[in-house]
PyMOL Python script that loads the backbone (N, CA, C, O; Angstrom):
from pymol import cmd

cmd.read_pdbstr("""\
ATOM      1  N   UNK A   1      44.055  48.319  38.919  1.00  0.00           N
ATOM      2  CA  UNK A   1      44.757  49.104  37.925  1.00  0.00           C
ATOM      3  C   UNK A   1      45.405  50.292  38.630  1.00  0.00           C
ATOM      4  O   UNK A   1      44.815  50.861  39.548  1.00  0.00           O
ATOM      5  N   UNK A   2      46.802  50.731  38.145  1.00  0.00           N
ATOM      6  CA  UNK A   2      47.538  51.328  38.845  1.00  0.00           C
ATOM      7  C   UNK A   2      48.226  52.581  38.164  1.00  0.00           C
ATOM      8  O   UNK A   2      47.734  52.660  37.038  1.00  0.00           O
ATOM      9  N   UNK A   3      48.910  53.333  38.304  1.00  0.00           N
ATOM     10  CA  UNK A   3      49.715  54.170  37.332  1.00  0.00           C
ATOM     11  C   UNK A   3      51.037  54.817  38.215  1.00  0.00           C
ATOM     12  O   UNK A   3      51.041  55.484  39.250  1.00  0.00           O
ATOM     13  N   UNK A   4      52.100  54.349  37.388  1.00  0.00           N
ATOM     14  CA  UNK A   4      52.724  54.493  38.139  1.00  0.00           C
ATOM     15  C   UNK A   4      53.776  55.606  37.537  1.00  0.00           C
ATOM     16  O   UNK A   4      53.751  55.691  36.309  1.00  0.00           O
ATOM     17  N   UNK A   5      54.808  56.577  38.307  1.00  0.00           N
ATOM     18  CA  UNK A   5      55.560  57.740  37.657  1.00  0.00           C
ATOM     19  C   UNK A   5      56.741  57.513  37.704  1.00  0.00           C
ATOM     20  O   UNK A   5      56.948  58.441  38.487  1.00  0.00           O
ATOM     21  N   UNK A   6      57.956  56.993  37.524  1.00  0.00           N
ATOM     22  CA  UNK A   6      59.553  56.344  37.813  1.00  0.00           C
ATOM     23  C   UNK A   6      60.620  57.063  37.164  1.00  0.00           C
ATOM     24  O   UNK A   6      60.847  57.474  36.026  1.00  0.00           O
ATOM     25  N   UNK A   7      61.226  57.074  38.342  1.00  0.00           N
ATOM     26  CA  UNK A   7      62.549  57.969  37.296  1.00  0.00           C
ATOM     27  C   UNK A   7      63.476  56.503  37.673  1.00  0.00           C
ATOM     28  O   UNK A   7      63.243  55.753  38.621  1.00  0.00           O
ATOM     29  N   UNK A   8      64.353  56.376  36.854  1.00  0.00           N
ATOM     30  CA  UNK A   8      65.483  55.373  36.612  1.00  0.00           C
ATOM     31  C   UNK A   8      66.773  56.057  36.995  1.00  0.00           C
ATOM     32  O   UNK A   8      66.984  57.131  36.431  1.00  0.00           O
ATOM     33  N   UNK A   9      67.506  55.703  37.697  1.00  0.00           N
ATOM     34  CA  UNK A   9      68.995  56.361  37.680  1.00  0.00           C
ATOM     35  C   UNK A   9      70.221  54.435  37.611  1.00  0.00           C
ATOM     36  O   UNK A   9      70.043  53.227  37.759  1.00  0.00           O
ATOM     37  N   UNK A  10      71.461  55.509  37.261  1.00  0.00           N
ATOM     38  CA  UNK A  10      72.375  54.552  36.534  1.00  0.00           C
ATOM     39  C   UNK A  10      72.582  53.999  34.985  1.00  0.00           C
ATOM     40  O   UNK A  10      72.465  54.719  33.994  1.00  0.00           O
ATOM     41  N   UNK A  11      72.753  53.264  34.972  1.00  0.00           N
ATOM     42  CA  UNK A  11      73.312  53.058  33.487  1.00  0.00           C
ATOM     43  C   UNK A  11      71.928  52.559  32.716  1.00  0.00           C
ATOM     44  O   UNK A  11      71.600  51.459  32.270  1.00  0.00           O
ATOM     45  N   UNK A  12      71.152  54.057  32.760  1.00  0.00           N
ATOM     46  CA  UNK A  12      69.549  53.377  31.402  1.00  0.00           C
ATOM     47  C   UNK A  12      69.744  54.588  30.421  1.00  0.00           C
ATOM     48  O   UNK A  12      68.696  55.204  30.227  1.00  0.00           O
ATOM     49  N   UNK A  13      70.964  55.124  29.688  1.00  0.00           N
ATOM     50  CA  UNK A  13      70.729  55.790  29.051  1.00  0.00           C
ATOM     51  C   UNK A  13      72.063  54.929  27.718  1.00  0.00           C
ATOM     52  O   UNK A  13      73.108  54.412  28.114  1.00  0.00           O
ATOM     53  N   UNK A  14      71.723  54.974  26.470  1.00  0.00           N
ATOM     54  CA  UNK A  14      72.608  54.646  25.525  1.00  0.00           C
ATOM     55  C   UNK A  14      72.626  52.894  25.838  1.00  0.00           C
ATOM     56  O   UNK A  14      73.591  52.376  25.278  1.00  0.00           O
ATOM     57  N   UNK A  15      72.074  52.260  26.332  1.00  0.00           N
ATOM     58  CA  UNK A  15      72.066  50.995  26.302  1.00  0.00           C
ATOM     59  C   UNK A  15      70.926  50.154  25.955  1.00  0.00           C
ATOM     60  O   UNK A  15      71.006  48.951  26.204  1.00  0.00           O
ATOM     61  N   UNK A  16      69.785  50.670  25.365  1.00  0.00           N
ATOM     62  CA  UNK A  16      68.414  50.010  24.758  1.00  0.00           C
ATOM     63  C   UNK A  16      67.215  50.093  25.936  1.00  0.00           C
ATOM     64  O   UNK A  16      66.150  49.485  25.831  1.00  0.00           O
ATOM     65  N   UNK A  17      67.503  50.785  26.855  1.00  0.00           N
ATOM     66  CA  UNK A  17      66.197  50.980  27.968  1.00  0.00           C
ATOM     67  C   UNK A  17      64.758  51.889  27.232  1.00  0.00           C
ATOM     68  O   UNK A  17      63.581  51.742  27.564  1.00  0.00           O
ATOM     69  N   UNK A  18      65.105  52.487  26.552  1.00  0.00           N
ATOM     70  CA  UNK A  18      63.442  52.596  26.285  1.00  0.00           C
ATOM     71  C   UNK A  18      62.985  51.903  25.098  1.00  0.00           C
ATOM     72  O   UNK A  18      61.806  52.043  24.771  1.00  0.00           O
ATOM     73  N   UNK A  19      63.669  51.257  24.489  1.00  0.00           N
ATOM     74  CA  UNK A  19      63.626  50.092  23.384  1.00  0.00           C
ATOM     75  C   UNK A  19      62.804  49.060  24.430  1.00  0.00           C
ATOM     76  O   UNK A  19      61.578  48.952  24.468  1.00  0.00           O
ATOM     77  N   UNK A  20      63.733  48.352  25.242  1.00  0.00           N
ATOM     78  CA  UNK A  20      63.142  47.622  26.332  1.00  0.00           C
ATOM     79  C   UNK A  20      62.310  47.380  27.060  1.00  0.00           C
ATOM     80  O   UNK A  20      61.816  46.291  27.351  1.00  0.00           O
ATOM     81  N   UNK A  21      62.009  48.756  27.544  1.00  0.00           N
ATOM     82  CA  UNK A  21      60.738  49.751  28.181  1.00  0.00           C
ATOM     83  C   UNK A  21      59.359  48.988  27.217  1.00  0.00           C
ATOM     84  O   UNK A  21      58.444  48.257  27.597  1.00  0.00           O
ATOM     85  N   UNK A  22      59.607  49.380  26.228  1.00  0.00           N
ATOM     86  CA  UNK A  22      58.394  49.992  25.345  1.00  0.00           C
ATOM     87  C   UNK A  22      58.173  48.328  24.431  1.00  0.00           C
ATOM     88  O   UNK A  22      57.113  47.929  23.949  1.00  0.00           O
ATOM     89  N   UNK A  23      59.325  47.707  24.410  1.00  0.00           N
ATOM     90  CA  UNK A  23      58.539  46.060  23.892  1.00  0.00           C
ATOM     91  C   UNK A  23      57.764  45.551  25.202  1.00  0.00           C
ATOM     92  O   UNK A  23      56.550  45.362  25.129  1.00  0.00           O
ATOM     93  N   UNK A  24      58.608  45.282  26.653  1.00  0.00           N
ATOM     94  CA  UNK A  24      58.193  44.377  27.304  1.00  0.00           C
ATOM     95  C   UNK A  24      56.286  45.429  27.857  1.00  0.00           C
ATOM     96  O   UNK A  24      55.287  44.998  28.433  1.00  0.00           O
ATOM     97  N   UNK A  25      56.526  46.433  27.456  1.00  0.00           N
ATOM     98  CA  UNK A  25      55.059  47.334  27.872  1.00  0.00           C
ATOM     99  C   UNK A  25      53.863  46.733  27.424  1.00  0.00           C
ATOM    100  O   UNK A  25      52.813  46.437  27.997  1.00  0.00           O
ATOM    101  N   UNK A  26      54.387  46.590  25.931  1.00  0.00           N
ATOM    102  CA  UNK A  26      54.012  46.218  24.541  1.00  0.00           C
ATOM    103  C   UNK A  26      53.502  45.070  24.665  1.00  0.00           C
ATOM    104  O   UNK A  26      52.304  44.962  24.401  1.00  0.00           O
ATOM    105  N   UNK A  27      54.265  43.877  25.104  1.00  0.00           N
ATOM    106  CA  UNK A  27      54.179  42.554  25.503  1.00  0.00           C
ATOM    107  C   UNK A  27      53.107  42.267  26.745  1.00  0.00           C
ATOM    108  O   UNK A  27      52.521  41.186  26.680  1.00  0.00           O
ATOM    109  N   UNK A  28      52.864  42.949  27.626  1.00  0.00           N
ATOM    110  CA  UNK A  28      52.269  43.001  28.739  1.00  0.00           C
ATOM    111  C   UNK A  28      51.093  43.717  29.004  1.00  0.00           C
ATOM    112  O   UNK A  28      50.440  43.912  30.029  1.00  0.00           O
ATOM    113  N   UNK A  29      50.956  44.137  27.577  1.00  0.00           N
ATOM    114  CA  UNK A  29      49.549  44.700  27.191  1.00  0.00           C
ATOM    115  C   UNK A  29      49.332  46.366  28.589  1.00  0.00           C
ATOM    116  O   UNK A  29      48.212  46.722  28.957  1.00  0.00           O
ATOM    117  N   UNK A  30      50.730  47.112  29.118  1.00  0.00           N
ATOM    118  CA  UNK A  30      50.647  48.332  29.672  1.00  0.00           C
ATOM    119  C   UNK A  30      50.853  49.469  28.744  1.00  0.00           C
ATOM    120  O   UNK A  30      51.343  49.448  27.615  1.00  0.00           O
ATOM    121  N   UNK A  31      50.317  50.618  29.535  1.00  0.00           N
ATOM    122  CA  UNK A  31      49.740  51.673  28.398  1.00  0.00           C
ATOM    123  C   UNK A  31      51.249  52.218  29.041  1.00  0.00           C
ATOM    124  O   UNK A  31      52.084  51.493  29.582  1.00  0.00           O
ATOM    125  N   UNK A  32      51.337  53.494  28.856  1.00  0.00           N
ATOM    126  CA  UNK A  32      52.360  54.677  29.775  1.00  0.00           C
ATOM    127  C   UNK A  32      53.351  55.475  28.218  1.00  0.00           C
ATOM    128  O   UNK A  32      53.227  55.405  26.995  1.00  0.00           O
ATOM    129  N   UNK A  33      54.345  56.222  29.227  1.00  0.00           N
ATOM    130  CA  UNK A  33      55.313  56.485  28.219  1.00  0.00           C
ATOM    131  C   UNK A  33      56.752  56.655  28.713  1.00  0.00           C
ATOM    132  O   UNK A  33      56.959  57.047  29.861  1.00  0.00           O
ATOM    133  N   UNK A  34      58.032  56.287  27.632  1.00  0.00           N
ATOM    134  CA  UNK A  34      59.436  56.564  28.570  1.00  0.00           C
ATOM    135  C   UNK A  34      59.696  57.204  27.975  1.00  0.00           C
ATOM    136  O   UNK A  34      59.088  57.433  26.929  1.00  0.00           O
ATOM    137  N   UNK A  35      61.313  58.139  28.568  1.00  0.00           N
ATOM    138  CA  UNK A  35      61.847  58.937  27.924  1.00  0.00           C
ATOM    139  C   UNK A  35      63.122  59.315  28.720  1.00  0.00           C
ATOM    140  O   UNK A  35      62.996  59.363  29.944  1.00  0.00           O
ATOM    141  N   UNK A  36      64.146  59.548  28.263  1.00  0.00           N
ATOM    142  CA  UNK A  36      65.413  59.919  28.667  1.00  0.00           C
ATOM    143  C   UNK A  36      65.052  61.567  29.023  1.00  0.00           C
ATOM    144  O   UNK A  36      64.208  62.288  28.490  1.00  0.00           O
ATOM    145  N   UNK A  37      65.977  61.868  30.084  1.00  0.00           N
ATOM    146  CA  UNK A  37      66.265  63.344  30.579  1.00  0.00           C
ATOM    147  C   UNK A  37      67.164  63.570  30.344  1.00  0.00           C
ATOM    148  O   UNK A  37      67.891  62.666  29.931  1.00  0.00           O
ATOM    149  N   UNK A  38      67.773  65.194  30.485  1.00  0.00           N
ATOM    150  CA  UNK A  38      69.267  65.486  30.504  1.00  0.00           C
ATOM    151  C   UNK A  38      70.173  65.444  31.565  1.00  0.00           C
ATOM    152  O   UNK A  38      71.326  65.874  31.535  1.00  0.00           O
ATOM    153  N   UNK A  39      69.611  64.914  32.495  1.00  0.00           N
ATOM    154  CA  UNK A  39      70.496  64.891  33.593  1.00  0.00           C
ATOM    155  C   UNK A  39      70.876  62.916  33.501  1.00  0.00           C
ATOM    156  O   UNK A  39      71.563  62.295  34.312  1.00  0.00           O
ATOM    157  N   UNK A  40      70.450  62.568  32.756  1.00  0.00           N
ATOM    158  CA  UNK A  40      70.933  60.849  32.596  1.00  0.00           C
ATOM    159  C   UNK A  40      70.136  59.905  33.265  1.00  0.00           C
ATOM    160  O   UNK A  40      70.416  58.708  33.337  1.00  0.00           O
ATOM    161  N   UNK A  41      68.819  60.614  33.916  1.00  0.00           N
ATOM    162  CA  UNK A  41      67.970  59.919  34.470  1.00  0.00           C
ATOM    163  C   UNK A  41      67.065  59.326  33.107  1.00  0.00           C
ATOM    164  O   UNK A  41      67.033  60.131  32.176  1.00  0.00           O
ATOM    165  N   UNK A  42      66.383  58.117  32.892  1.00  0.00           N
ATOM    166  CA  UNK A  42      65.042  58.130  32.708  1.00  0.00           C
ATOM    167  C   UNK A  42      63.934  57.958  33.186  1.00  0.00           C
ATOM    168  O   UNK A  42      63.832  57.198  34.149  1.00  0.00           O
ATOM    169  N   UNK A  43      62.653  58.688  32.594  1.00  0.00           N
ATOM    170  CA  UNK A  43      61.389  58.964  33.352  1.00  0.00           C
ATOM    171  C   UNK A  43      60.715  57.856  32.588  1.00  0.00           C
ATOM    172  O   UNK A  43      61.082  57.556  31.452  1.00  0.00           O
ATOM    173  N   UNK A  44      59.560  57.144  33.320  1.00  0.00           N
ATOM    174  CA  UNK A  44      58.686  56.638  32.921  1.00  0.00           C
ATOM    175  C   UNK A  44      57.422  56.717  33.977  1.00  0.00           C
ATOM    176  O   UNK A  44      57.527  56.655  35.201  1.00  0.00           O
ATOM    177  N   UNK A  45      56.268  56.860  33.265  1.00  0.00           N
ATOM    178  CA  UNK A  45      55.112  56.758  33.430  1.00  0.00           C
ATOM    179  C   UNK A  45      54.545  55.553  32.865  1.00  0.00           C
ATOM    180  O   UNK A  45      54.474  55.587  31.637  1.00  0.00           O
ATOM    181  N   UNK A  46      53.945  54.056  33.648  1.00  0.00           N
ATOM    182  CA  UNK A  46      53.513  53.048  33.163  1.00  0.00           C
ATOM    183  C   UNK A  46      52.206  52.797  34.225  1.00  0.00           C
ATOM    184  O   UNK A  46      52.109  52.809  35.452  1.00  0.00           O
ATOM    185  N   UNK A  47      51.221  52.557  33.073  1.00  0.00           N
ATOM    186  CA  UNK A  47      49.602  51.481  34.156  1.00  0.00           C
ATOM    187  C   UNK A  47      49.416  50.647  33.247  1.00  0.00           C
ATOM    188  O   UNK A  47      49.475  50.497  32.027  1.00  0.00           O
ATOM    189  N   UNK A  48      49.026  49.840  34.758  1.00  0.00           N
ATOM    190  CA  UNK A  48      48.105  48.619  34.513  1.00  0.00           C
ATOM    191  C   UNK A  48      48.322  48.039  35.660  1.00  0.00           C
ATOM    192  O   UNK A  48      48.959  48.516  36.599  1.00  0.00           O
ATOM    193  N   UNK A  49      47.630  46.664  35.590  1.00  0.00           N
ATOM    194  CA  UNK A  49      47.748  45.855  36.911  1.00  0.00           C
ATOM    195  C   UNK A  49      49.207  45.912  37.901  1.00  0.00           C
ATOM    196  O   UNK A  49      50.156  45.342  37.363  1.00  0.00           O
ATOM    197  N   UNK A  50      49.389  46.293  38.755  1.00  0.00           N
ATOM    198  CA  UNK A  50      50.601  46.202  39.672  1.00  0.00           C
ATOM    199  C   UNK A  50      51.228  44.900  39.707  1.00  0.00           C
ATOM    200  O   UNK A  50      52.198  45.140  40.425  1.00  0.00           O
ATOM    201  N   UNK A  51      51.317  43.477  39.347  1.00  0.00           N
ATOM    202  CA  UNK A  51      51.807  42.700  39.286  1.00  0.00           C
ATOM    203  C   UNK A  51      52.316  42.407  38.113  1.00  0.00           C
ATOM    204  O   UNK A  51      53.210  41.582  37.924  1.00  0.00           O
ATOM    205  N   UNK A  52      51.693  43.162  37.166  1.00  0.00           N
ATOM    206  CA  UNK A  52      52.303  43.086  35.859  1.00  0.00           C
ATOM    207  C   UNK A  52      53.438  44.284  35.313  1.00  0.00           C
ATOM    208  O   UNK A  52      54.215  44.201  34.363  1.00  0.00           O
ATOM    209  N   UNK A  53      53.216  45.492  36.340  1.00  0.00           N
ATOM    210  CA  UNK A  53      54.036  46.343  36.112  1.00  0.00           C
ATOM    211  C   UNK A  53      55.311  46.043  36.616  1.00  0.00           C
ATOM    212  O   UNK A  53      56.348  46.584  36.232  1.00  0.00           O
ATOM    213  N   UNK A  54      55.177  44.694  37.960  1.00  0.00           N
ATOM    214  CA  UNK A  54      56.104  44.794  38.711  1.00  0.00           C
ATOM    215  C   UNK A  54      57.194  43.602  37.618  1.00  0.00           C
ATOM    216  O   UNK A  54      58.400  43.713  37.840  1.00  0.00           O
ATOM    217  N   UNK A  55      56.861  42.745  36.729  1.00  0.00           N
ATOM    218  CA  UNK A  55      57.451  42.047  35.717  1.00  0.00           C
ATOM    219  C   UNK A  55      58.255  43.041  34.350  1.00  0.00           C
ATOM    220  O   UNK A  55      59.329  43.109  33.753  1.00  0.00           O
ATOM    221  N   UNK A  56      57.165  43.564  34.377  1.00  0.00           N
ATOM    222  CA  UNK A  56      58.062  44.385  33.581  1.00  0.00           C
ATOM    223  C   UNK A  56      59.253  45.057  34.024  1.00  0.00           C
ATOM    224  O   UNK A  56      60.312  45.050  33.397  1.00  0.00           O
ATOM    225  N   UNK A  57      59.014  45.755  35.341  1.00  0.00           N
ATOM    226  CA  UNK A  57      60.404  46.343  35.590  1.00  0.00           C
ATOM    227  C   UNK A  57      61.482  45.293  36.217  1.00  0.00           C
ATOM    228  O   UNK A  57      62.665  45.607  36.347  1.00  0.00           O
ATOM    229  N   UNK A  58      60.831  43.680  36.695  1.00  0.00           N
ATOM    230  CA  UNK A  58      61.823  42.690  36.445  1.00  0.00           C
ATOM    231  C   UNK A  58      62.534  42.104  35.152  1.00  0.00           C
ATOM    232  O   UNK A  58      63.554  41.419  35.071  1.00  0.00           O
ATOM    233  N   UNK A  59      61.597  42.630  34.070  1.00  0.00           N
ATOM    234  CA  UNK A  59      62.627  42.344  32.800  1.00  0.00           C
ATOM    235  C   UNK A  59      63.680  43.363  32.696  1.00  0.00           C
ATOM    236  O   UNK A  59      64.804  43.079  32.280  1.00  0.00           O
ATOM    237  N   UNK A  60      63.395  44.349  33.005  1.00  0.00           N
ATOM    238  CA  UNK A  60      64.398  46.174  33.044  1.00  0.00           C
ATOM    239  C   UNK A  60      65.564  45.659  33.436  1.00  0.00           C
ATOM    240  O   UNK A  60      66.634  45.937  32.895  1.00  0.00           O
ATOM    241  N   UNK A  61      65.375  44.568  34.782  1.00  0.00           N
ATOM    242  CA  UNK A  61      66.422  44.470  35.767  1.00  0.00           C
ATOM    243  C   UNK A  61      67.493  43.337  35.706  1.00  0.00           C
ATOM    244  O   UNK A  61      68.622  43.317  36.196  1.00  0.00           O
ATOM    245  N   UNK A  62      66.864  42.448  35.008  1.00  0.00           N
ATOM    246  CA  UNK A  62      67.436  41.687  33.703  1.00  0.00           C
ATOM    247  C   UNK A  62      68.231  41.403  32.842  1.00  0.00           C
ATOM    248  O   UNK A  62      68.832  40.365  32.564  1.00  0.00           O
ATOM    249  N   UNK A  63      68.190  42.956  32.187  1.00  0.00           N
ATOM    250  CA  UNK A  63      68.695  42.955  31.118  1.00  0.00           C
ATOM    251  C   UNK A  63      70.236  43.047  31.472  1.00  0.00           C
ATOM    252  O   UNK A  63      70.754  43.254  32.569  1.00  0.00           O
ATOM    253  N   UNK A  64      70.973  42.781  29.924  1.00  0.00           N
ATOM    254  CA  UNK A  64      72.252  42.186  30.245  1.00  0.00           C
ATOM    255  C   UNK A  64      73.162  43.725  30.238  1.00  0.00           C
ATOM    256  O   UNK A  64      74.204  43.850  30.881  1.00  0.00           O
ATOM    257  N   UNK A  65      72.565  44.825  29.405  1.00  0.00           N
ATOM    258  CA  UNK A  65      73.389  45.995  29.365  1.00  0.00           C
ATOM    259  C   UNK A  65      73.161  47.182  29.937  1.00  0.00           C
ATOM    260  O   UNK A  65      74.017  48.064  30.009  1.00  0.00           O
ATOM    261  N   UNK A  66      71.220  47.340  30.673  1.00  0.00           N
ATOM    262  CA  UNK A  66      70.813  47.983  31.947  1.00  0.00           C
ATOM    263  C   UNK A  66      71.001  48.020  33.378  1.00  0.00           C
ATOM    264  O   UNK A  66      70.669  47.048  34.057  1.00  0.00           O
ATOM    265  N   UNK A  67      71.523  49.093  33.917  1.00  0.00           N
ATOM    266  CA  UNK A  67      72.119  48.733  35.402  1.00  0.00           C
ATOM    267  C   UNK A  67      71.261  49.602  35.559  1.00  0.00           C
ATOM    268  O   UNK A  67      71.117  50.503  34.732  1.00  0.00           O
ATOM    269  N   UNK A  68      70.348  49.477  36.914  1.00  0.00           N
ATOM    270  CA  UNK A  68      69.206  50.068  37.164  1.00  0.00           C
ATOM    271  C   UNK A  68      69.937  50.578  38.790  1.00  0.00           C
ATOM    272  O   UNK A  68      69.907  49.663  39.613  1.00  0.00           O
ATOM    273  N   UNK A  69      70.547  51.868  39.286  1.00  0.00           N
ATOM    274  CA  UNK A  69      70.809  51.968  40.690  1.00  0.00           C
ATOM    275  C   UNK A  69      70.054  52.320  41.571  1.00  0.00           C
ATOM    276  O   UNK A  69      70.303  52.254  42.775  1.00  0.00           O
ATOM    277  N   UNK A  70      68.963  52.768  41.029  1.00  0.00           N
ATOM    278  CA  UNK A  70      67.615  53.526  42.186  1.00  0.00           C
ATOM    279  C   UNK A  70      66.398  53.557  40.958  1.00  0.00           C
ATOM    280  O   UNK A  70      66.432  53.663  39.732  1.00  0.00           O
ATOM    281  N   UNK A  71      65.432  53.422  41.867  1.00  0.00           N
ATOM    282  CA  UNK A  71      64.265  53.348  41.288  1.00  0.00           C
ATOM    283  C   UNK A  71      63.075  54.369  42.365  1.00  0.00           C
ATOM    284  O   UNK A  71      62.605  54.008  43.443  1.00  0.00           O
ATOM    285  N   UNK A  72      62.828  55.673  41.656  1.00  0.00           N
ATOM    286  CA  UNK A  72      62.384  56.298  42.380  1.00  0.00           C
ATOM    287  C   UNK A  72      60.521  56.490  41.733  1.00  0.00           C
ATOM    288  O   UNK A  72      60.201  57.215  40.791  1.00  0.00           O
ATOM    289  N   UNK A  73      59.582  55.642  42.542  1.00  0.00           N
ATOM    290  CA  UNK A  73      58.527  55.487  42.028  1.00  0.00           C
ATOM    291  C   UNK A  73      56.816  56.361  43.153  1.00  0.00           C
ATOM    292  O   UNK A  73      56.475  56.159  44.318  1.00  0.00           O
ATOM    293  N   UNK A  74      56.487  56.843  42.577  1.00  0.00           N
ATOM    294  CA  UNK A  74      54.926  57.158  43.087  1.00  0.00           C
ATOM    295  C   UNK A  74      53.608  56.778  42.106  1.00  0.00           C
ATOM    296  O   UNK A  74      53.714  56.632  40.888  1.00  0.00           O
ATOM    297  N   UNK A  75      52.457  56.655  42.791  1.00  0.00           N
ATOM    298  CA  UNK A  75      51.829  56.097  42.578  1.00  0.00           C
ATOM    299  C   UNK A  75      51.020  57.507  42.168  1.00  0.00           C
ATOM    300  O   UNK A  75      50.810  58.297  43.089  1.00  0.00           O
ATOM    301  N   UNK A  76      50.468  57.920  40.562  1.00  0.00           N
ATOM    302  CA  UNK A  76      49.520  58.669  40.267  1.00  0.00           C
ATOM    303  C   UNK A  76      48.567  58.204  39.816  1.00  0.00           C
ATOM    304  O   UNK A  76      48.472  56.990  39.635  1.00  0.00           O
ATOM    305  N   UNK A  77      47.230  59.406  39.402  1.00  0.00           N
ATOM    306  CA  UNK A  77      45.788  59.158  39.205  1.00  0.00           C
ATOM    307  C   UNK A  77      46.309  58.588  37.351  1.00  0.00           C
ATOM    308  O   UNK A  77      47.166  58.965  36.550  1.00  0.00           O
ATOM    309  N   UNK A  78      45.157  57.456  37.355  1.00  0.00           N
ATOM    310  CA  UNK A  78      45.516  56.699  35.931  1.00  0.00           C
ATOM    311  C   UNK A  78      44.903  57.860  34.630  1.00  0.00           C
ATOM    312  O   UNK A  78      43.895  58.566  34.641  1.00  0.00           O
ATOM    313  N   UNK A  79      45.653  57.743  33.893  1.00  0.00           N
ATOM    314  CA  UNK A  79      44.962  58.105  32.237  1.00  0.00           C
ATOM    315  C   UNK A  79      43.864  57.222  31.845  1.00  0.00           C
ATOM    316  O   UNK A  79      43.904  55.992  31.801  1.00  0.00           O
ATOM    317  N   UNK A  80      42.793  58.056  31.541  1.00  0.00           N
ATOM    318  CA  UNK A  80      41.300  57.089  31.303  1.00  0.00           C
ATOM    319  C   UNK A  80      41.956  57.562  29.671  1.00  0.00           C
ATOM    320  O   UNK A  80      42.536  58.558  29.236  1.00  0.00           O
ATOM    321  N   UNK A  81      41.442  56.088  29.027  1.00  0.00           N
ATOM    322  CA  UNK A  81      41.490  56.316  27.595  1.00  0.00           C
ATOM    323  C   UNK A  81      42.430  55.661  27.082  1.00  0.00           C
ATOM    324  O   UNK A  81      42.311  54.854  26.161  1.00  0.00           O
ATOM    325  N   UNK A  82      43.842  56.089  27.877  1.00  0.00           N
ATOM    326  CA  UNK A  82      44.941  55.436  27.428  1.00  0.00           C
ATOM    327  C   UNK A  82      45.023  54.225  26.647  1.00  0.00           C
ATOM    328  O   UNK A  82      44.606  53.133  27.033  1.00  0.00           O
ATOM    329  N   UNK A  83      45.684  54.498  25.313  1.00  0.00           N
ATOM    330  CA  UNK A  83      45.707  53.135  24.294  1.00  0.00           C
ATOM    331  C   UNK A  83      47.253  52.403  24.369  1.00  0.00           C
ATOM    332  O   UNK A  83      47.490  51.197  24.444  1.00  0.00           O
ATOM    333  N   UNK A  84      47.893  53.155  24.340  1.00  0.00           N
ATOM    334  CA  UNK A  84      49.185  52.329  24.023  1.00  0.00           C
ATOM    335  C   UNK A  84      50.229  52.954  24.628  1.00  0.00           C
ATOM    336  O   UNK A  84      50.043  54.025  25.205  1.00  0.00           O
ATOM    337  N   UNK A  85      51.632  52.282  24.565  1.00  0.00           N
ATOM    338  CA  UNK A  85      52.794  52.610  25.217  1.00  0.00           C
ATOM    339  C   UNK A  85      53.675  53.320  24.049  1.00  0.00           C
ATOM    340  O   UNK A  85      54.008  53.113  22.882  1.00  0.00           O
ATOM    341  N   UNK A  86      53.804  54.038  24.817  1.00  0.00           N
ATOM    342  CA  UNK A  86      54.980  55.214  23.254  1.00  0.00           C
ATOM    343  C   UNK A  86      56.309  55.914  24.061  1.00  0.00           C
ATOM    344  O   UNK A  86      56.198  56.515  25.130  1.00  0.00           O
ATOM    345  N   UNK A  87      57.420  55.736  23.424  1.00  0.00           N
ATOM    346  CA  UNK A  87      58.677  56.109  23.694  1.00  0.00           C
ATOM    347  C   UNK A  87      58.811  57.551  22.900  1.00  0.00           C
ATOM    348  O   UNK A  87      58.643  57.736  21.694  1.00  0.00           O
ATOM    349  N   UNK A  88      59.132  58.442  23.830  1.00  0.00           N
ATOM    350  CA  UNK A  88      59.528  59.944  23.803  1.00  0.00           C
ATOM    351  C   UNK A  88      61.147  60.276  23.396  1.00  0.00           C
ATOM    352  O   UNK A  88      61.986  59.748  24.125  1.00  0.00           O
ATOM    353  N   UNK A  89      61.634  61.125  22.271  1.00  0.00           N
ATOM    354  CA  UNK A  89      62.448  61.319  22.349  1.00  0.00           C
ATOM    355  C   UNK A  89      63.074  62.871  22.908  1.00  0.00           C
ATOM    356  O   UNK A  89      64.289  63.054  22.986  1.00  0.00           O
TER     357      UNK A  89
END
""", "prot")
cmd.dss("prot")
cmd.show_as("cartoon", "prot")
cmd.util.cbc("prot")
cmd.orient("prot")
């Protein structure tokens, strides 16, 4: 079990990325949370198994109206407790 901290740059803002985010999370049974910035980045914080996180951000990459140009990721200490995945506005 893993937790991971990601900022997104390129085209993940106004095109359904934390919609996206937060089903395939949903689907994959990972806890975390996303959220758009003002600089046009989005942030996400997602755990769970590392092979499953790594599907999810292959569905991100996927998608037909997300252009993902950098993916800037570190590895933090997990949330004990954590229940579910929730999108920040």
């Amino acid at each position: 079990m893993v937790r991971r901290h990601i900022y997104f740059s390129g085209r993940v803002q106004g095109v359904g990325f934390r919609f996206q985010a937060s089903w395939a999370a949903k689907r994959l049974d990972l806890t975390g949370w996303v959220r758009n910035l003002d600089d046009g980045r989005v942030e996400m914080e997602v755990q769970g198994e590392p092979h499953v996180i790594d599907r999810m951000l292959e569905a991100l990459r996927e998608d037909s109206f997300i252009r993902i140009s950098d993916i800037d990721s570190a590895e933090i200490p997990l949330e004990e407790g954590e229940r579910k995945f929730r999108t920040s506005y």
